[in-house]
Legacy VTK file of the C-alpha trace (Angstrom):
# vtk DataFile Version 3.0
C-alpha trace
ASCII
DATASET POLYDATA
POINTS 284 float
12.886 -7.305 17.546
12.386 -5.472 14.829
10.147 -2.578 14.094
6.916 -3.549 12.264
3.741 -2.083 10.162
1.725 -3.266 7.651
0.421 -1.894 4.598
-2.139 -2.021 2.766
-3.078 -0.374 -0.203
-6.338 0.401 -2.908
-9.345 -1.128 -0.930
-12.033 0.271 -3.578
-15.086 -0.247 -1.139
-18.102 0.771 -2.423
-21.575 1.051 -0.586
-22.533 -1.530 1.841
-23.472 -4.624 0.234
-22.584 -3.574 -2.945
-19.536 -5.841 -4.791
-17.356 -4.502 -7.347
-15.957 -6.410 -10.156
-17.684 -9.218 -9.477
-15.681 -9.008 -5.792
-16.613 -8.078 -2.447
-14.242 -5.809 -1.546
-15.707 -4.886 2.443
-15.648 -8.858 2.798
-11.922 -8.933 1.217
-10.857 -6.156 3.584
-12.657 -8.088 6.653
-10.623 -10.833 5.580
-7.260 -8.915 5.573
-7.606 -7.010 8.617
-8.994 -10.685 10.181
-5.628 -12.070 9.179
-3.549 -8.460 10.768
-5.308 -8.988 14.057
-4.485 -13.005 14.186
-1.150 -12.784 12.934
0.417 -9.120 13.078
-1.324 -7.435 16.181
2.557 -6.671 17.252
2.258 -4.197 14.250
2.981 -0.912 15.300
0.578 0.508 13.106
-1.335 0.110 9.138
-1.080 2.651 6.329
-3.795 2.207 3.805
-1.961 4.039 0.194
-5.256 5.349 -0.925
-8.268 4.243 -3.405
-9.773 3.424 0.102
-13.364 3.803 -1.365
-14.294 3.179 -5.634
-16.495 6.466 -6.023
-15.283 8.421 -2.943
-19.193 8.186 -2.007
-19.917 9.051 2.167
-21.760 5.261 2.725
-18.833 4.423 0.967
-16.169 5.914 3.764
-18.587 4.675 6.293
-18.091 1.557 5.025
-14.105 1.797 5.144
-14.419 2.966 9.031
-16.574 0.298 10.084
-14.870 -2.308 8.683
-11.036 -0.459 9.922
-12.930 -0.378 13.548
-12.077 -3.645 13.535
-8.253 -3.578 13.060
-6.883 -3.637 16.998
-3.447 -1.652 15.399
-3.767 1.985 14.405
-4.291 3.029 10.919
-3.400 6.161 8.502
-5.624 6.660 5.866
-4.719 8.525 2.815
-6.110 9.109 -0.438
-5.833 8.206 -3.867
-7.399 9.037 -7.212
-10.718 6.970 -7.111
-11.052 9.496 -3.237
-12.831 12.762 -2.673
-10.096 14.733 -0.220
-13.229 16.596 1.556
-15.431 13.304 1.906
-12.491 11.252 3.142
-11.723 13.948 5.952
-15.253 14.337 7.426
-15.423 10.894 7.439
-11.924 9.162 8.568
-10.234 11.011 11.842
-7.243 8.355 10.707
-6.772 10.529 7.378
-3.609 13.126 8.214
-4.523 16.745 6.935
-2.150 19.551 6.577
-2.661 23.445 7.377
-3.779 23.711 3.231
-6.432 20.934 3.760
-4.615 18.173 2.002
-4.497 14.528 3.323
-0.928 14.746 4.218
0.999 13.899 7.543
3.913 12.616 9.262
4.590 10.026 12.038
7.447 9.957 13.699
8.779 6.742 14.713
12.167 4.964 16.206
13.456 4.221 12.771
12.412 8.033 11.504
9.951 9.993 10.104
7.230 8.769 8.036
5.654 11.390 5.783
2.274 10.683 3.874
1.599 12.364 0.943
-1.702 13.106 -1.223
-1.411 12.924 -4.633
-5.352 13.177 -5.323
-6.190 15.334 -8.296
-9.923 15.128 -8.358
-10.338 15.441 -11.890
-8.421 13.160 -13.181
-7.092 9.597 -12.256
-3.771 10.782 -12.859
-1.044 11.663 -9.924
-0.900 15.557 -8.871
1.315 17.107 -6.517
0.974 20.953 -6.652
2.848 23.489 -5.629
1.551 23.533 -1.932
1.871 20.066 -1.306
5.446 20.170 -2.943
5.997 22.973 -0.630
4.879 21.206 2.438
6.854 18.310 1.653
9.549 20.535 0.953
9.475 22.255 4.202
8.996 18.963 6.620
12.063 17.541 5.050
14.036 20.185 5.747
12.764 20.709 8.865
13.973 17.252 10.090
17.018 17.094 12.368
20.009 16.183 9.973
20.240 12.961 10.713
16.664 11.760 11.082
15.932 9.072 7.873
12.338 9.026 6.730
10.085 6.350 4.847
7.870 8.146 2.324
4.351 7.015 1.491
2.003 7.815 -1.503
-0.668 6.688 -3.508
0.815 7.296 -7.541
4.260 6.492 -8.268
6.508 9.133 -8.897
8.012 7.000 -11.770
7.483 4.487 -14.756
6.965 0.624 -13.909
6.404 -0.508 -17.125
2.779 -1.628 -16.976
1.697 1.204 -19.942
-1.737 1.919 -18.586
-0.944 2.750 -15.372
2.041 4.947 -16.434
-0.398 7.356 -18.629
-1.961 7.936 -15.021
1.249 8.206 -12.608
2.255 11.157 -11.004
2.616 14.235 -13.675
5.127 15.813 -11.601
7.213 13.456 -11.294
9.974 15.982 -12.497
9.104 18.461 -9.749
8.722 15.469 -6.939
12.536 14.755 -8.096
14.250 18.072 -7.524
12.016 17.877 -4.083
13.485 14.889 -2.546
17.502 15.800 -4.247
18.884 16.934 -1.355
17.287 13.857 1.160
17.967 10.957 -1.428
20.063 9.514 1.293
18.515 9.491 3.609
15.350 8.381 2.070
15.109 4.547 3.353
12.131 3.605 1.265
9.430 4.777 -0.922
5.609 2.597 -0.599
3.042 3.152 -2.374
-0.385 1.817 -4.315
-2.181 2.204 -7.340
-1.050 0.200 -9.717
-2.526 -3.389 -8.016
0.685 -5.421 -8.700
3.744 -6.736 -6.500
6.631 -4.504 -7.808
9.801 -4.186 -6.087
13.087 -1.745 -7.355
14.350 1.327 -6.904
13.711 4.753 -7.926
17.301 6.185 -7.976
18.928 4.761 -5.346
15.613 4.996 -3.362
14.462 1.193 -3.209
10.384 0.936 -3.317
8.080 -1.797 -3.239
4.350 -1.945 -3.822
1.364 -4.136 -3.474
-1.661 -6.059 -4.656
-5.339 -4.166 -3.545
-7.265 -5.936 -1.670
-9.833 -6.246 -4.181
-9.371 -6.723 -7.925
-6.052 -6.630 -9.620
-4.298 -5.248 -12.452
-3.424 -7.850 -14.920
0.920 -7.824 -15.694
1.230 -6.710 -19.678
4.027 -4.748 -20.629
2.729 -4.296 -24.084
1.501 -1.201 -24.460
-0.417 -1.875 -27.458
-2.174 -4.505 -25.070
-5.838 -3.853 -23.815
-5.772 -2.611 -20.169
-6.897 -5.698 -18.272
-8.067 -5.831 -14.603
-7.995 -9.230 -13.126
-8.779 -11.437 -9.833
-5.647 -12.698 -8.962
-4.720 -13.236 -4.746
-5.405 -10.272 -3.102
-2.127 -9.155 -0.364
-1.300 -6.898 2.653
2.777 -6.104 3.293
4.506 -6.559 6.372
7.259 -4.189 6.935
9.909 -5.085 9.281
12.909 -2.296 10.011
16.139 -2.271 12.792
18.951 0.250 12.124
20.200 -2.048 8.938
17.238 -3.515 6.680
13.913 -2.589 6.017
12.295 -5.887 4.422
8.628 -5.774 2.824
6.818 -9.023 3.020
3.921 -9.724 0.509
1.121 -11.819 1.831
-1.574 -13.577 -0.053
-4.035 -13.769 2.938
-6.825 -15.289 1.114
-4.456 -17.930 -0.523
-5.539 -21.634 0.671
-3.043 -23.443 -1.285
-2.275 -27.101 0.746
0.828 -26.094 3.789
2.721 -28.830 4.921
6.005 -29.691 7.174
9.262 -29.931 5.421
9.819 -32.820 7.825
8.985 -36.018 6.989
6.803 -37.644 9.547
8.822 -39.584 12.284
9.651 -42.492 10.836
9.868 -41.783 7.242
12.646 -41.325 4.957
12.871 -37.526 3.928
13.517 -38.624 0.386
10.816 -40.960 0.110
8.727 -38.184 1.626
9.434 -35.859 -0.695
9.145 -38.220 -4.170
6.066 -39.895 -2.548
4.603 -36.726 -0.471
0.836 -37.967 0.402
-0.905 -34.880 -1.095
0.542 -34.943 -4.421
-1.472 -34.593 -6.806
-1.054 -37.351 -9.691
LINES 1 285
284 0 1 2 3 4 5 6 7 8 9 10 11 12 13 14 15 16 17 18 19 20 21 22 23 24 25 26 27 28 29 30 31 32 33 34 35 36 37 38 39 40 41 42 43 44 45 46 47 48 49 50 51 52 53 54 55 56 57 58 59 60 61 62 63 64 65 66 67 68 69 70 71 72 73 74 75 76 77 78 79 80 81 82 83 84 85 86 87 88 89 90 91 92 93 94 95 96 97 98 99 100 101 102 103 104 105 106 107 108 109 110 111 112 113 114 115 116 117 118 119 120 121 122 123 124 125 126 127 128 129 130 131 132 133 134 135 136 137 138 139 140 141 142 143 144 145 146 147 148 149 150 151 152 153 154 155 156 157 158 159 160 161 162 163 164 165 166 167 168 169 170 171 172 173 174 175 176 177 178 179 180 181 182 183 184 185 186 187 188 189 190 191 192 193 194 195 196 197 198 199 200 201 202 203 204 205 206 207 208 209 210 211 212 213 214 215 216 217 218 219 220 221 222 223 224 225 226 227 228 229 230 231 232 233 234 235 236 237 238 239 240 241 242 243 244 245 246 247 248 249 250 251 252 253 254 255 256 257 258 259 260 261 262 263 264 265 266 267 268 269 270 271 272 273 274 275 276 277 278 279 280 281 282 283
């Protein structure tokens, strides 16, 4: 079987009770880790790309760990730019921290080593990765044995995707990030990460990356930079990763979609043809 993990990416809780956007984004994550612990609990573990909490208030982490008490597969929490890096480590023993105090980690699994990096720059909503954390990244690469892979996880892309708002607030050194990860390009298997609330899929290089839907509000797909920055309420999703020795394959999943599901089969009896032109819940 293959290895599996799920991730999940910008929850934006706020304060208990409180709903953002018109949404309610504790009873959106209930929903998704509900779904995880029905369907996934074979999951090795979830990582959660940051924006756990909207205002990176405490009640607001408090909120996050109640509601992730209730995921039966480990988590690792990181941080994005709607965190507070102090906050979310008093509060969340799932949130990695390394020997400068940043919310990074690694996890090292049969398929390699995961690394988790924090790209929180608390005064602005753009990406930062400074010269310690680009030295601690560049130090547990190189560390690695020489043939270990590694899946990389952060909350900005280190890259343009096209959707212009959310490019003026990617990572700013994206440049420096680059010349970082040269030498492991490789052996880089995949890059995940959040932020920018849409299903994207590609690759960075030859690095292929994929990235997700929040779990509360969206934001809306406009390539038109001239367009007004739109956020939106489309499905919410969680990924399901599933990696052996040859593929890594990222799932999206609309768990709060309630669309009709039916068999392919026609019922016994029944023509398949006539059940497919004369299907019973079509809609006419």
């Amino acid at each position: 079987m293959p290895f599996k993990f799920i991730h999940v990416t910008d929850t934006h809780l706020a304060n208990p009770g409180s709903t953002l956007y018109g949404l309610d984004p504790r009873a959106r994550l209930d929903a998704a880790i509900a779904d995880i612990n029905k369907h996934q609990s074979d999951a090795a573990f979830a990582v959660v790309t940051g924006d756990l909490t909207h205002w990176g208030e405490p009640e607001s982490y408090v909120n996050f760990a109640e509601a992730m008490a209730a995921l039966k597969i480990p988590y690792i929490a990181m941080v994005g730019n709607h965190d507070r890096r102090v906050t979310c480590l008093d509060a969340l023993k799932a949130a990695p921290r390394d020997s400068n105090g940043f919310v990074q980690g690694t996890r090292t699994t049969e398929h390699g080593l995961f690394v988790f990096l924090d790209t929180l720059d608390e005064t602005s909503h753009a990406g930062e990765m400074c010269e310690r954390r680009l030295g601690w990244l560049a130090s547990t690469l190189a560390a690695a044995p020489a043939d270990m892979p590694f899946v990389v996880f952060m909350h900005h892309p280190p890259f343009p995707v096209g959707v212009h708002a959310m490019d003026e607030i990617g990572l700013k050194q994206s440049a420096e990030f680059a010349e970082v990860i040269a030498p492991y390009r490789s052996r880089i298997r995949h890059l995940f990460f959040g932020h920018v609330h849409r299903p994207i899929f590609g690759s960075f290089g030859k690095i292929p990356f994929s990235t997700l839907r929040g779990t509360n509000h969206q934001v809306w797909f406009e390539l038109d930079q001239n367009a007004p920055h739109l956020a939106s309420h489309e499905p919410p999703a969680y990924g399901v990763v599933l990696i052996d020795d040859e593929n890594l394959v990222v799932h999206s999943h609309d768990f709060l979609d309630e669309n009709l599901r039916f068999p392919f089969a026609p019922p016994a009896g029944m023509d398949g043809r006539d059940y497919a032109l004369n299907f019973p819940g079509a809609v006419k």
